[in-house]
C-alpha positions in Angstrom: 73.2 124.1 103.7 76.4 122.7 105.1 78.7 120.3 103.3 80.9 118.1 105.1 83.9 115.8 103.2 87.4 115.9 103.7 87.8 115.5 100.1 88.8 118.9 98.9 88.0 118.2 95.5 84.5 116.8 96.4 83.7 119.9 98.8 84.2 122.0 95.9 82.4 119.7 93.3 79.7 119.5 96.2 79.2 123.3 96.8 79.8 124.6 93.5 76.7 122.8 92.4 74.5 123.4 94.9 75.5 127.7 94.6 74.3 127.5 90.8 70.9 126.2 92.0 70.8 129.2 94.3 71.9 127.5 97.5 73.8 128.9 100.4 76.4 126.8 101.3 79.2 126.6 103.7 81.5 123.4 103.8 84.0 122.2 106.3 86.7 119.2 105.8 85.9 117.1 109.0 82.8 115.7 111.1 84.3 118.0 114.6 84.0 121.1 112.1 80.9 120.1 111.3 80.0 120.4 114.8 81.8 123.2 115.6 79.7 124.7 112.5 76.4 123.7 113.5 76.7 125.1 117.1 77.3 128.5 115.8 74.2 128.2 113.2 71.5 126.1 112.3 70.9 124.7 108.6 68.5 123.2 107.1 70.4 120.5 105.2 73.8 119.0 105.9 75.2 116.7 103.6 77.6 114.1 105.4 80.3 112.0 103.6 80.0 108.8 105.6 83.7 107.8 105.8 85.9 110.3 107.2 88.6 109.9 109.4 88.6 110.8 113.2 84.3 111.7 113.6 82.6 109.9 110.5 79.6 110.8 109.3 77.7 108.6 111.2 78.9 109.3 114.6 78.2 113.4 113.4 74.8 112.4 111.9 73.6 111.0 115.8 75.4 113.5 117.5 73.3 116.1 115.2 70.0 114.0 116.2 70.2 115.3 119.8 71.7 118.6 119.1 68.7 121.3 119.3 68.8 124.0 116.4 
């Protein structure tokens, strides 16, 4: 799982919870890491925080659409 916020705080919140239910989970503080991420492994949920600044959530979400993993 890949968590994406540039909220340190949230991140933490974010992938603290999702460890204790077992989870694997990497998280980055901007949508280009999230990019960068996801071209050097594929996951099978990535949780976007929709206002970022630079590359929102949105803009990483369809960029992710066309992306093949």
């Amino acid at each position: 799982m890949l968590v994406v916020d540039d909220c340190p705080a949230m991140r933490e919140i974010m992938r603290a919870s999702l460890e204790r239910l077992g989870l694997s989970v990497k998280s980055v503080d901007s949508g280009w890491a999230a990019l960068h991420a996801v071209a050097d492994a594929c996951f099978d949920v990535i949780v976007l925080d929709v206002q970022m600044p630079g590359l929102d959530g949105m803009a990483v979400g369809r960029s992710l659409r066309s992306a093949p993993c």
